[in-house]
C-alpha angles and dihedrals in degrees: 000000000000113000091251087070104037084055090052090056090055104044085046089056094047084054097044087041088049094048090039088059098043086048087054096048088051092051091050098056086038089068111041097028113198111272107258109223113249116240124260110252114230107289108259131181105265136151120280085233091064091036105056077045095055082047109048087044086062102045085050087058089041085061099043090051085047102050085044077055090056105039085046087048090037094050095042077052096059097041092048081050087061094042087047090050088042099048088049088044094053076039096052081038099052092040089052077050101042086040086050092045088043091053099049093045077055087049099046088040089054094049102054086035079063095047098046092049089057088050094038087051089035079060101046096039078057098045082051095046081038094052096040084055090046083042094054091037094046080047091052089042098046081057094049087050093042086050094038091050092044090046089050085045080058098042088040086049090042102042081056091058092046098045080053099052089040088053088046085047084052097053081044095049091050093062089034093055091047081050086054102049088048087049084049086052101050094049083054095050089050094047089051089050093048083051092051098045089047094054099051082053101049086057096071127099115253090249092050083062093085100055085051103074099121096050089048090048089056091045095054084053108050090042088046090052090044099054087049100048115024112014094078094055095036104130104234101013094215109178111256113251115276084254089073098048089042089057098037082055095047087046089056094045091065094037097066096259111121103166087061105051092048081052098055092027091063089048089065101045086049090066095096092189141039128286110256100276092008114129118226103245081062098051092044094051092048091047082042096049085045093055091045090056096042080056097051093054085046087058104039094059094042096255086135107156087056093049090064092052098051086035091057094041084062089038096052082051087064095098093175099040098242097107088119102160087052084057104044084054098053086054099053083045096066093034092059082049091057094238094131086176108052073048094054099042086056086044097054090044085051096051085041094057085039102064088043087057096049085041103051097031100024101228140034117248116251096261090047087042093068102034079055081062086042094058094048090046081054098048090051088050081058100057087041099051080046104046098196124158114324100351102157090053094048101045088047090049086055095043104048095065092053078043095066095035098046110027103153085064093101096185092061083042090049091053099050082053105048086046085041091063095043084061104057095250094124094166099048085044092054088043093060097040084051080054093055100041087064097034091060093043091045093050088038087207086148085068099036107042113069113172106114089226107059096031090059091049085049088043091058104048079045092061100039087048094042084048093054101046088052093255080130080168105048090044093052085046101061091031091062085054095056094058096042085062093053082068094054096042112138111257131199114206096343094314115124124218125259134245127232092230107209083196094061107016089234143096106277134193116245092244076062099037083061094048082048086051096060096031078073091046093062092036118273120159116180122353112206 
């Protein structure tokens, strides 16, 4: 029991002990009541012997109510004695209790006291271990602060500086961004120049190509330079009109490249409409004059079975039937190939269209007139490479006509010479060569005329003419040349181009071309 309830008890027994002795005392003097003295009768005159009678019986019963008194007093005394020894007994009893109780609550409270205090000092202890661990971790966390603060000083410092320079970039940006628009302007207005160009160009005839060297060479730079520089960083990037391949091919055509201009030739032959606003005349002569070219290098490399079909793609583009030079081509084509008749059937349509033509309009135009001269030139190479009967003397008989009408013509010039001379008729053959001597410085096509190709071919009618007419420095000269320019002929995978040989009438390689080359200078005139 706590020591709150063992008090209670206590207190409760003292109360009950106390009532239980009053009760005792009352009970007491309930049960002998004090005598109650008798009244004196009325004093009467009686004798002193009664009298000292009457008194000392009543002093006798005064005694004897008296010593009752005092038993009765004597025995309430005693018991409250008892009650007195056993009230301090239950008292001595309860307080061992109580002090037992109360040393076993002391106990109890010490002990937990006790108790209390380990835990108390286990918490602490692990408050201490706890705040020592708060106090290593907030230390570790006050540096990573330190060193996070000072790093966002840094980044704060840093992203200034960087906020400065951005702006500065900015700055920067803002001229840089007007330089590239005019940059930007100025692609565009090169782009619209390399269309323009490109579209006074187009407009020539195949045959005017030649004379224009100098304008397709400028056009080949500034496109060349273009496409390096510009064309990577054009906004927009949109593909230049067909006009601007189909120049940049024909350009490298006459400039001795002939894997570019198959590149940008088949471009063009690729387009399979119009050009926004292009007529279509205009758009089938430039795919026709493509596929001419595509033939030529076809041709010119051998490839001669792929030459016809390009040559009759252009010539099935020639609404009207005039395309001539498609069709001399064609013809030189199969003759190369060695299909003389193919050759003869082209020859007789050509000479078929021609007289219509004399006939409804009366005359050929310039450029007809001398591939007129061209076909019958083509027509004598095909008795000589066949040798057949009197050859000399037909294709002679062919030649000498053109020759008058068309004496400015030297290759015609250059073969009655050189049949002339086989012949016998010396005079008449120097007379010729002298003829075509003048007639190639006058016309200054040796200057003028620079695909390797062609000029080698030129090189070599001026030495054997110079030669024959006695100029032996002049016709070594240009004869040197010649072979100079077999070592710069255009190539296509490693093969290298073919030379129109005037000594056999046939595509020759360049090793023959140079045989050929000193078989003039020794005098050799025609090898069949």
């Amino acid at each position: 029991m706590n020591s709150k309830s063992f008090r209670f008890v206590i207190f409760l027994i003292i109360i009950l002990a106390a009532f239980g002795m009053g009760g005792m005392i009352s009970g007491s003097s309930a049960q002998e009541p004090a005598p109650t003295p008798t009244p004196l009768p009325a004093p009467t005159t009686v004798p002193v012997t009664a009298v000292v009678r009457d008194l000392e019986s009543r002093i006798e019963r005064l005694e004897i109510v008296q010593a009752e008194t005092i038993n009765s007093l004597t025995s309430i005394n005693e018991y409250n004695e008892f009650l007195f020894t056993l009230t301090g007994g239950i008292i001595a009893l309860l307080v061992g209790i109580q002090g037992f109780a109360t040393y076993i609550q002391f106990r109890r409270e010490r002990e937990r006291e006790e108790r209390q205090i380990r835990r108390e000092s286990a918490m602490d202890d692990a408050q201490l271990t706890g705040a020592k661990r708060v106090s290593d971790i907030m230390t570790v966390v006050q540096q990573t602060l330190e060193s996070r603060l000072l790093a966002e000083q840094a980044e704060r410092e840093k992203a200034k500086k960087l906020e400065e320079q951005l702006n500065d970039v900015a700055n920067k940006f803002e001229r840089l961004d007007n330089f590239y628009q005019s940059f930007q302007s100025n692609i565009r207005r090169l782009r619209t120049e390399l269309e323009q160009e490109a579209l006074q160009l187009a407009r020539l005839g195949r045959h005017d190509f030649r004379g224009k060297s100098n304008e397709l060479n400028d056009f080949t730079r500034s496109f060349d330079q273009f496409m390096s520089g510009y064309k990577s960083v054009e906004e927009g990037g949109n593909p230049f009109t067909a006009r601007v391949p189909y120049i940049r091919g024909i350009a490298a055509h006459y400039s001795n490249q002939p894997e570019i201009a198959e590149e940008f030739l088949k471009q063009v032959v690729s387009r399979e409409s119009p050009e926004p606003g292009e007529e279509l005349v205009a758009y089938n002569r430039r795919k026709a004059n493509s596929y001419y070219y595509l033939g030529l290098n076809g041709s010119n490399f051998g490839r001669y079975e792929d030459a016809i079909k390009y040559f009759e793609a252009a010539n099935s583009l020639d609404s009207d039937s005039r395309d001539f030079l498609t069709k001399a081509v064609i013809v030189e084509a199969y003759v190369m190939s060695g299909d003389f008749l193919s050759a003869g059937k082209v020859l007789t349509d050509v000479d078929t269209r021609m007289q219509e033509i004399e006939q409804l309009v009366g005359k050929l135009r310039n450029s007809e007139f001398r591939l007129k001269s061209r076909v019958a030139l083509i027509k004598a190479n095909i008795l000589i490479l066949k040798g057949m009967d009197d050859w000399k003397s037909e294709a002679k008989a062919l030649l000498l006509p053109v020759h008058e009408a068309d004496p400015s013509y030297y290759y015609i010039t250059a073969t009655l010479a050189q049949l002339s001379h086989l012949q016998g008729d010396k005079q008449l053959a120097k007379e010729l060569f002298q003829d075509v001597y003048d007639t190639i410085l006058t016309l200054a096509d040796i200057h003028t005329i620079r695909e390797a190709r062609s000029k080698i071919l030129l090189l070599m009618i001026a030495g054997m003419a110079a030669k024959y007419i006695g100029h032996e420095k002049q016709s070594k000269d240009y004869l040197d040349q010649a072979v100079d320019l077999c070592g710069s002929l255009p190539t296509i995978d490693s093969q290298i181009c073919t030379v129109f040989s005037t000594l056999t009438k046939r595509n020759e390689s360049s090793d023959t071309i140079k045989q050929h080359i000193d078989l003039i200078r020794n005098g050799g005139i025609l090898v069949t």
